[in-house]
Structure formats: structure tokens, C-alpha cells
N, C-alpha and C positions, 0 to 999 in steps of 0.2 A: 498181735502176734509178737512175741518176744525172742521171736529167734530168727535163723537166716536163710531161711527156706524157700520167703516169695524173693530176694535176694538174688540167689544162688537160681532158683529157676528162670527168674527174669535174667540174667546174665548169660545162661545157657541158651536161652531163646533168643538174646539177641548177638550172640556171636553165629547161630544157627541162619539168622534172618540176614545178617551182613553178608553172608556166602550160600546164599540159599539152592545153589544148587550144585555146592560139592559136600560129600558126606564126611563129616569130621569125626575123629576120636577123642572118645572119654579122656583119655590122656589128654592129649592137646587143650582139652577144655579145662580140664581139671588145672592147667601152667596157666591161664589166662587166672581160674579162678582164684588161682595159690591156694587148693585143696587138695586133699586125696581123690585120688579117681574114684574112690568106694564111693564116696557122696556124691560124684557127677552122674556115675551110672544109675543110684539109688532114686535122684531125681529125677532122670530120662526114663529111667523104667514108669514111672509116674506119668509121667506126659508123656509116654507112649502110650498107657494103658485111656489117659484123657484123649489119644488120638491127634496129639498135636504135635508128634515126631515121630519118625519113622525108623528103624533100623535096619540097620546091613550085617550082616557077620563075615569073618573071611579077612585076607590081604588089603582089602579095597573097601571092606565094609565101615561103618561107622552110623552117623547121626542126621537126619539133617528133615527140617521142615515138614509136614505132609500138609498142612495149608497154607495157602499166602499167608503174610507174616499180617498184610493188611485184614485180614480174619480173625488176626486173636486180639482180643480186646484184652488188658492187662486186668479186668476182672476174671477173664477167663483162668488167666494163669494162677492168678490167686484162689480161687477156689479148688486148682487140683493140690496146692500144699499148704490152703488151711489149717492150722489143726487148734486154732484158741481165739477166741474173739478181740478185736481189737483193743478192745481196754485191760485187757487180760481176765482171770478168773474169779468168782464171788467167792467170799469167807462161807466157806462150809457150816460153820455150829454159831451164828451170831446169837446173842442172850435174848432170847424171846421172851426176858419180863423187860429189857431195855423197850423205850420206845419208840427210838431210833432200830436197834438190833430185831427187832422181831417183824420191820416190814422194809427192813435196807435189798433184802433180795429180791423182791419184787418191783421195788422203786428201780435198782439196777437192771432188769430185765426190761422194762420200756426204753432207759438209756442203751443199754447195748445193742438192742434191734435199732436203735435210732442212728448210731451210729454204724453200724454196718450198713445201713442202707445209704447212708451218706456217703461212705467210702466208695461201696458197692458202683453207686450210679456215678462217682468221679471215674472210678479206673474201669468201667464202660463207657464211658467217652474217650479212652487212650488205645490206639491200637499199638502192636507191636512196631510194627510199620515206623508211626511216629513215634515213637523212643527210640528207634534205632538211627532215625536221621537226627536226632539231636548228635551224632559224633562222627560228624560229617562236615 
């Protein structure tokens, strides 16, 4: 993944999870992240629709957990803002008279599953929980 999206959601979850039971604002999140709000909301709307935040609207409204924090495994969070495999993406047109070029995308597809599964089953061993008391 080449961008900063498990980042930014893991950050949003765990300022969520250090105060898990007062509702925070986008805003507010958004000064911890030193981002625009558009992004903080763009990613809560995400892990809301994943079911792993809740919101409020109004005066009082805002953000804040709908499961223990010791519930999300940080594979979890990664899977709702996915969007490119970890090695990043295969050459689209390699020269299929090379003999290297005409079976490298295949050979990459056994490495990329290999590796996702490796990641995969690391950050299913981590909950939210324990990343959050690392700053503690």
C-alpha cells in the first residue's frame, strides 16, 4: 500500500480508543492528524460503514468507538482501507516473447498472496487495544 490511508485510519482509531467513551470531532482529529477534516471524515465514513465507529451529529455529536478497541485486530482496520497490494501493482503489457516477461505475472501472483497472508496473519495478532497502550 503506497499511501497513507491504514496510517490515517489507524490513528483515527486509536485516538478514538484512548477516550473511548467521549464522542470526538472530525476537526479535532483532523489537528492530531495535521490533515484536513475532508480526509478524517472521508475515513470515519469508511469505518463506520465497516461498523467500527459510530456517529453523533448535532452540538454534542461526533465519533467514537462502537466496539472495544480490544475487538479490532489491526488486520481489521486494514482491510476497510485497502485498496493495492502490499508490494504494490504488476506491469500491465510485459513482452510475452521475453522469457522472463511472459510468465513474471504469474510468478508475482503466488508472491503477492504470499505476502498478504504474511502481513494479514501478523496484524491479526495485534489489537487496537495493544497499539494504543504502546503510548502510555
Amino acid at each position: 500500500m503506497n499511501n497513507t490511508r491504514f496510517a490515517t485510519a489507524l490513528h483515527i482509531l486509536a485516538l478514538l480508543a484512548d477516550s473511548e467513551e467521549e464522542w470526538m470531532r472530525s476537526e479535532w482529529i483532523a489537528g492530531s492528524i495535521n490533515v484536513n477534516p475532508v480526509i478524517v471524515r472521508k475515513e470515519l465514513s469508511l469505518l463506520n460503514e465497516a461498523g467500527l465507529v459510530d456517529s453523533r451529529k448535532g452540538k454534542v455529536g461526533g465519533f467514537k468507538l462502537k466496539k472495544n478497541s480490544e475487538d479490532i485486530s489491526l488486520a481489521e482496520i486494514y482491510h476497510v482501507v485497502k485498496n493495492s497490494e502490499v508490494l504494490g501493482k504488476k506491469n500491465l503489457n510485459p513482452n510475452p516473447k521475453c522469457p522472463i516477461g511472459k510468465e513474471i505475472n504469474q510468478q508475482l501472483d503466488g508472491l503477492f498472496v504470499e505476502m498478504n497472508d504474511l502481513l494479514n496473519r501478523n496484524l491479526e495478532r495485534k489489537s487496537l487495544k495493544k497499539f494504543v497502550e504502546q503510548f502510555r
